[in-house]
BAROZA-848401 format. One line per 8 residues: number of its first residue (from 0); their letters; for each residue x, y negated, z of C-alpha. Coordinates in nm, 4 decimals, decimal comma, padded with zeros to 6 digits. Layout:
REM BAROZA-848401
NUM	A	X:Y:Z | ...
END
This chain:
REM BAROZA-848401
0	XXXXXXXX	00,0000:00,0000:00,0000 | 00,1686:-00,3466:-00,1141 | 00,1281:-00,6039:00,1330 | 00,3288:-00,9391:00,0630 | 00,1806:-01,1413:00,3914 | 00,1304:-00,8374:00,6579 | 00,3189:-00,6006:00,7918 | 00,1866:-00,3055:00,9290
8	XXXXXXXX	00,3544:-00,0533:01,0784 | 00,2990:00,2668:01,3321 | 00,4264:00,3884:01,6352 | 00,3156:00,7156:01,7001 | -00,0754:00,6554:01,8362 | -00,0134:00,2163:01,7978 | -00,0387:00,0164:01,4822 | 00,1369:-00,2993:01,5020
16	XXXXXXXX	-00,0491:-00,5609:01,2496 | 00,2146:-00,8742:01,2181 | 00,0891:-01,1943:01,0564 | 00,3755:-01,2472:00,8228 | 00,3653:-01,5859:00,6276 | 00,6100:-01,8536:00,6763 | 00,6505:-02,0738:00,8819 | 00,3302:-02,1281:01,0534
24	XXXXXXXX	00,1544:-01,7668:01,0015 | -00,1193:-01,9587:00,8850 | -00,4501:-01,8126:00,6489 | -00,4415:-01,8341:00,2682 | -00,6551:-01,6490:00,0585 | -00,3238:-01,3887:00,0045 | -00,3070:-01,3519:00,3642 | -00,6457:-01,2655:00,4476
32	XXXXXXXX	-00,6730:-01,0097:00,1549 | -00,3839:-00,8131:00,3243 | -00,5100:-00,8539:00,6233 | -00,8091:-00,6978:00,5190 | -00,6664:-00,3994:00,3590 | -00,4460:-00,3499:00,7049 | -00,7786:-00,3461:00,9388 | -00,9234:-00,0943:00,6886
40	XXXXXXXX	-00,6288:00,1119:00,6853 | -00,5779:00,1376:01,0682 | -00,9625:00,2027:01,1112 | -00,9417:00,5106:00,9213 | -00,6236:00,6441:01,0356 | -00,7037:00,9193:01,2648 | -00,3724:00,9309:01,4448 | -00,3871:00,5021:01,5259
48	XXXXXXXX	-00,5684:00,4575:01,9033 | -00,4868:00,1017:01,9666 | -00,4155:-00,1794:01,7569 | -00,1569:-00,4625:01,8366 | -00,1899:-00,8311:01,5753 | 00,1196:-01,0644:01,6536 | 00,3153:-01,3128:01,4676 | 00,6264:-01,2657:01,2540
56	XXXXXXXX	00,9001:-01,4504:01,4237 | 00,9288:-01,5980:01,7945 | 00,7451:-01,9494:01,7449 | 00,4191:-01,9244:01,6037 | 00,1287:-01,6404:01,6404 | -00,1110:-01,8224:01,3745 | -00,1229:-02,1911:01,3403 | -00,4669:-02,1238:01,1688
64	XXXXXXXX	-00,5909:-02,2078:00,8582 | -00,3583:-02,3049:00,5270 | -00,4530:-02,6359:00,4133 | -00,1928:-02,5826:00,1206 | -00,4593:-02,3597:-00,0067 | -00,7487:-02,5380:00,0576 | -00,9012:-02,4600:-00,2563 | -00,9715:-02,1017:-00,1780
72	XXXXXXXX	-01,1680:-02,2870:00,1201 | -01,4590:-02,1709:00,0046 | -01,3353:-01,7634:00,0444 | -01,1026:-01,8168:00,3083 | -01,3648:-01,8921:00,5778 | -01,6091:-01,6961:00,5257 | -01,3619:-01,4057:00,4640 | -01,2165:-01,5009:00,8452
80	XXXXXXXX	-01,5646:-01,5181:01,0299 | -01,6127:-01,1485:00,8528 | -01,3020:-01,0464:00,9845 | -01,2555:-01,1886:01,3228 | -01,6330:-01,0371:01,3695 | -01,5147:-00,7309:01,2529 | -01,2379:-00,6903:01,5190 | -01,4840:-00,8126:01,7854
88	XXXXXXXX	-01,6578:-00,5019:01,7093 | -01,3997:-00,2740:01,6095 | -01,4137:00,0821:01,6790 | -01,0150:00,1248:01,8557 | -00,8795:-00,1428:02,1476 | -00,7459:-00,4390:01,9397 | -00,4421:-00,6325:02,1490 | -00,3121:-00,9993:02,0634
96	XXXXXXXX	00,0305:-00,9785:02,1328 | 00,0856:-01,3942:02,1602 | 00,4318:-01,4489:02,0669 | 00,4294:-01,8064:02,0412 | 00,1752:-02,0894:01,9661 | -00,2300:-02,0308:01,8386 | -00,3896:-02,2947:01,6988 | -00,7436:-02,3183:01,5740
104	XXXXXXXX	-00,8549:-01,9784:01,3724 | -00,5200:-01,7914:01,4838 | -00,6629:-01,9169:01,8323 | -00,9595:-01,7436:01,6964 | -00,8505:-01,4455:01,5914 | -00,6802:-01,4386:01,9189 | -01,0351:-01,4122:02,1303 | -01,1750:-01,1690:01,9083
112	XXXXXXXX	-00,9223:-00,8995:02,0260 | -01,0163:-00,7143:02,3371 | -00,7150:-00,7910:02,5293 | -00,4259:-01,0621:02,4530 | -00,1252:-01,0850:02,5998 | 00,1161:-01,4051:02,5535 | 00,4577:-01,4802:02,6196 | 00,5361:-01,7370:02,8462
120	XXXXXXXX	00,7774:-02,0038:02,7168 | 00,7162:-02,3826:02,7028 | 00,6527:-02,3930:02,3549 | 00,3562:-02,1036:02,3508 | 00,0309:-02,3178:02,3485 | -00,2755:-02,2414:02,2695 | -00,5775:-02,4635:02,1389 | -00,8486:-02,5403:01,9246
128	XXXXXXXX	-00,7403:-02,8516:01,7738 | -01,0226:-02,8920:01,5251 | -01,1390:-03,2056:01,6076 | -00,8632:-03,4108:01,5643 | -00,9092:-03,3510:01,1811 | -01,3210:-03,4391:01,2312 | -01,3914:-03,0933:01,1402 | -01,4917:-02,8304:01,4021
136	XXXXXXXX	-01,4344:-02,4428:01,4891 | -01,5671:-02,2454:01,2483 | -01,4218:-01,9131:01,2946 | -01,6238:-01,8612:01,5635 | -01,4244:-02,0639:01,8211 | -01,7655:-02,2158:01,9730 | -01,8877:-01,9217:02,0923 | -01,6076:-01,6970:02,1671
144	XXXXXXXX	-01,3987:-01,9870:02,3834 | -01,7473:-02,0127:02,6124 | -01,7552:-01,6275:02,6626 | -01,4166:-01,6352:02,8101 | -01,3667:-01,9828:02,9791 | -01,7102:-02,1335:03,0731 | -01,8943:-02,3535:02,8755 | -01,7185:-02,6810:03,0652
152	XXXXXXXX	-01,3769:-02,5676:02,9809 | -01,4552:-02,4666:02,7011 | -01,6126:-02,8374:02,5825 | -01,3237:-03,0005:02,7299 | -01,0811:-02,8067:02,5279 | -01,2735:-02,8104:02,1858 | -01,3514:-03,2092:02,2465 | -01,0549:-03,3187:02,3347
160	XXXXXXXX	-00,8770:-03,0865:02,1288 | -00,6405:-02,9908:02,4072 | -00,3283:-02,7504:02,4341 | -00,2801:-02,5567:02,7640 | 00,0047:-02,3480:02,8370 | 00,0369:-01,9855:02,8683 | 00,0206:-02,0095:03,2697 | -00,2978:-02,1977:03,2144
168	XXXXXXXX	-00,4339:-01,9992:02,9611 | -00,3701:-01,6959:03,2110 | -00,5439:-01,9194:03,5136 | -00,8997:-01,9908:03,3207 | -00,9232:-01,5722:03,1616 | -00,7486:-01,6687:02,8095 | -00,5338:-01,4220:02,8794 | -00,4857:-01,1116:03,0878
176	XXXXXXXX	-00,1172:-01,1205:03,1274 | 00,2000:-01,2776:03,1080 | 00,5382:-01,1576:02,9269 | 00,8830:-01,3756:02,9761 | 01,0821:-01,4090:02,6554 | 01,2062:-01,1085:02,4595 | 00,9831:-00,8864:02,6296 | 00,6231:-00,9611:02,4756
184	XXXXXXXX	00,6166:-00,6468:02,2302 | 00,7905:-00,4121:02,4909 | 00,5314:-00,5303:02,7161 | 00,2451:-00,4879:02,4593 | 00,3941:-00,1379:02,3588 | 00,3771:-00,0121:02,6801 | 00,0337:-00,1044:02,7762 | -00,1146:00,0043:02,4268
192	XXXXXXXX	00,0587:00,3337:02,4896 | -00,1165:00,3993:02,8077 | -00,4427:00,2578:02,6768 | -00,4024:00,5315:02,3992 | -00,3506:00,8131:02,6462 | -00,7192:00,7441:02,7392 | -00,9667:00,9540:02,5392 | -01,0243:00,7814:02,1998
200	XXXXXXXX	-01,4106:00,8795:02,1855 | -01,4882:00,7407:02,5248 | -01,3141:00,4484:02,4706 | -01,4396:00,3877:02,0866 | -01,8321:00,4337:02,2706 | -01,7482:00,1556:02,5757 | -01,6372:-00,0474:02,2987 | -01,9517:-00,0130:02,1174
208	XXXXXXXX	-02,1533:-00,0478:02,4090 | -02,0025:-00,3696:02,5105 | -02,0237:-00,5163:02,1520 | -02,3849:-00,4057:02,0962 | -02,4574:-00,6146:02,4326 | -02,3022:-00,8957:02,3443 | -02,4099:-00,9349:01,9984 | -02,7881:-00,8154:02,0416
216	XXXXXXXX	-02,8669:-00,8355:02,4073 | -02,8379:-00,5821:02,6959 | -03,1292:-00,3433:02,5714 | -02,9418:-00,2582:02,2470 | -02,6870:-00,2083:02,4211 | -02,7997:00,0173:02,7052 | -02,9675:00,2176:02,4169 | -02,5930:00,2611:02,2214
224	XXXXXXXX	-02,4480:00,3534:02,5727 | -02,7260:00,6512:02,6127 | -02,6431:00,7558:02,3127 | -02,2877:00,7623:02,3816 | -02,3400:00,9332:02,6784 | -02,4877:01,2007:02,5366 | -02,2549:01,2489:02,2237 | -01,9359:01,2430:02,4805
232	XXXXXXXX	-02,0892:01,4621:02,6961 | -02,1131:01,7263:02,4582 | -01,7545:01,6360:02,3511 | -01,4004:01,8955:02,4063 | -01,2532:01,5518:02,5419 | -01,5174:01,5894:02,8064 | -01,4284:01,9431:02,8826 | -01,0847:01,8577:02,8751
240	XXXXXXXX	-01,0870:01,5891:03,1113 | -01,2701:01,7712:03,3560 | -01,0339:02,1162:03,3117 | -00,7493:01,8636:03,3649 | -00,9229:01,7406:03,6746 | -00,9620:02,0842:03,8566 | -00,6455:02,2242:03,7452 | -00,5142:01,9139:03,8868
248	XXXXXXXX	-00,2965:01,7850:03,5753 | -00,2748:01,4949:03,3331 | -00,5390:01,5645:03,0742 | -00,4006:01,5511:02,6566 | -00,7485:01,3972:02,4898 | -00,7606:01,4643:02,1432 | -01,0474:01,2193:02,0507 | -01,2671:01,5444:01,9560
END
């Protein structure tokens, strides 16, 4: 698979999806078509659990959209709201490993994964700077910042257009955790490699569960997490995990 602006690679159960476009990581039309055909090639990958997005480099995650290409406008947004919904909802863990700073959609991007992890180094910031242009989030930065600040921060940041820190961004829930320079993707390989020890079908349903909630309200998604109670329950994961329990060892889930 040719991919000029991505780079996607695999260790063992982890795919590691790096944003590779000079010098800001930022979204053309090129971009997002690889990016595209890297989500679609980790979803159906049996062997890939987890799923780590970072930035090429040690500056810059995604500085967000390409204005040098701002007449693929038109496809590059829409293409991004499909996209970032798409991980949202996506059927493995999806990590942000935040290697430096995200601005506007790669601050987007950022909040769709289900965990994101940033280093912390004066010059990682995060934002959604919109508004200084007199344009606003449209990746879905209005709703996702809300979900995962309050709506008060949330306003303050998007009006003002402000850039906290990584220690900030860890204080109001940006973040879930901290890594000091040169250790971000050691620290993002090691927790995606125990998240992938978990077993894949349980964790794909929770996932599902939780999205189902959030995008169409708790009874949808108390119905999706019935269901995946029952298809679980029936699963050899199941019977493995509770062999491994009475036998008293680590369990080896096989996502079956």
């Amino acid at each position: 698979m040719q991919l000029d602006n991505i780079i996607l690679t695999k260790r063992k159960h982890v795919a590691i999806i790096t944003i590779d476009h000079p010098p800001v990581n930022a979204w053309n039309w090129a971009t997002m078509q690889d990016f595209e055909k890297a989500l679609n090639a980790v979803e159906n990958d049996s062997e890939v659990r987890v799923v780590i997005i970072t930035g090429a480099g040690d500056k810059c995650f995604s500085a967000g959209f390409d204005v040098k290409d701002a007449v693929n406008a038109h496809k590059i947004s829409p293409k991004a709201r499909e996209l970032w919904r798409r991980i949202d909802r996506f059927p493995k863990p999806v990590m942000a490993a935040i290697n430096g700073y995200a601005l506007g959609g790669g601050l987007e991007l950022a909040m769709c994964c289900q965990f994101r992890m940033m280093v912390n180094t004066p010059e990682a910031i995060v934002g959604l700077t919109e508004l200084n242009l007199g344009i606003i989030p449209g990746w879905g930065g209005t709703q996702r910042l809300p979900l995962l600040v309050g709506k008060v921060k949330a306003l303050d940041m998007i009006l003002f257009s402000r850039k906290i820190s990584a220690t900030d961004a860890l204080e109001v829930g940006l973040v879930n955790q901290l890594s000091a320079p040169g250790q971000l993707m050691d620290d993002a390989l090691a927790f995606a490699e125990k998240l992938a020890r978990r077993p894949p079908l349980a964790v794909s349903w929770v996932l599902r569960s939780i999205a189902t909630g959030t995008y169409e309200g708790l009874d949808a998604g108390l119905k999706v997490e019935e269901e995946g109670s029952r298809i679980v329950g029936q699963s050899d994961d199941r019977k493995e995990g509770f062999s491994a329990f009475l036998e008293k060892r680590q369990p080896k889930f096989k996502g079956k």
